[in-house]
N, C-alpha and C positions, 0 to 999 in steps of 0.2 A: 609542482605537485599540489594537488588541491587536500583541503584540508579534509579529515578523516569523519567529522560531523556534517552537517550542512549550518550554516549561520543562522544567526537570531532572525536574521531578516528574509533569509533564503526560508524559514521556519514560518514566517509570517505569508509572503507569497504566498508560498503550499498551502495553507489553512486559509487564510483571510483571514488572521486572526492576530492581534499582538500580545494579550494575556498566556499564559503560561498556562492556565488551568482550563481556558479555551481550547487552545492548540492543542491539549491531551485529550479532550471531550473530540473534537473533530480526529483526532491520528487514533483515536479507540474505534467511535465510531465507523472508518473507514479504511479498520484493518490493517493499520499501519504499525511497521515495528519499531519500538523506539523505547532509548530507556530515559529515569529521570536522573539529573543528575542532583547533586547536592542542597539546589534553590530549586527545586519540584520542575525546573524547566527541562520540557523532553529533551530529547537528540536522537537524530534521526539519522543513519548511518547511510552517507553519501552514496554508497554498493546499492542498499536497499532502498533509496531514491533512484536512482538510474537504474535499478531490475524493473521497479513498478512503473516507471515511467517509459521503458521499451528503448533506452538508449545506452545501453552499456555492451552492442555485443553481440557476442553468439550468449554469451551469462548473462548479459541484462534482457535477451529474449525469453526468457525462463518464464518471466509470471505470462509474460503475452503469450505465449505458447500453449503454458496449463489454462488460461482461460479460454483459448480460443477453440482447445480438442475439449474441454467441457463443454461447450457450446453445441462442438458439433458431433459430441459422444452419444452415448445408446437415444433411443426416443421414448419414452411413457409407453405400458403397453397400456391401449385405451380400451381393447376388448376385454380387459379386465373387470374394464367400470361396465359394461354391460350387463340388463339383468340378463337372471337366467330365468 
């Protein structure tokens, strides 16, 4: 069974980053959920790595899904922007 966070180094991958207040600057930035723990260093919960990365599933298809019918959701109405 894998463990319930992702690792310091699993942590570093994902970001490019090894500082702790980096890695929160990039996982803010880029919408990601994560809490801090005791030494300000995030955690990134393993589920919510394999949602956002499209590998967990019919459950880890969830965020690729929501972004993908937002994409191809309503269109701008552009006669709007038309003078009159």
């Amino acid at each position: 069974m894998q463990p319930l966070f992702l690792t310091s180094d699993e942590l570093a991958e994902l970001t490019g980053f090894k500082a702790a207040h980096c890695q929160v600057r990039w996982l803010t930035r880029n919408r990601w959920r994560f809490a801090l723990n005791r030494r300000k260093a995030p955690r990134v919960a393993r589920d919510h790595f394999n949602e956002r990365m499209g590998c967990g599933g019919a459950a880890g298809m969830r965020h690729a899904d929501l972004t993908n019918q937002a994409a191809a959701g309503e269109q701008p109405n552009f006669a709007a922007l038309a003078k009159r």
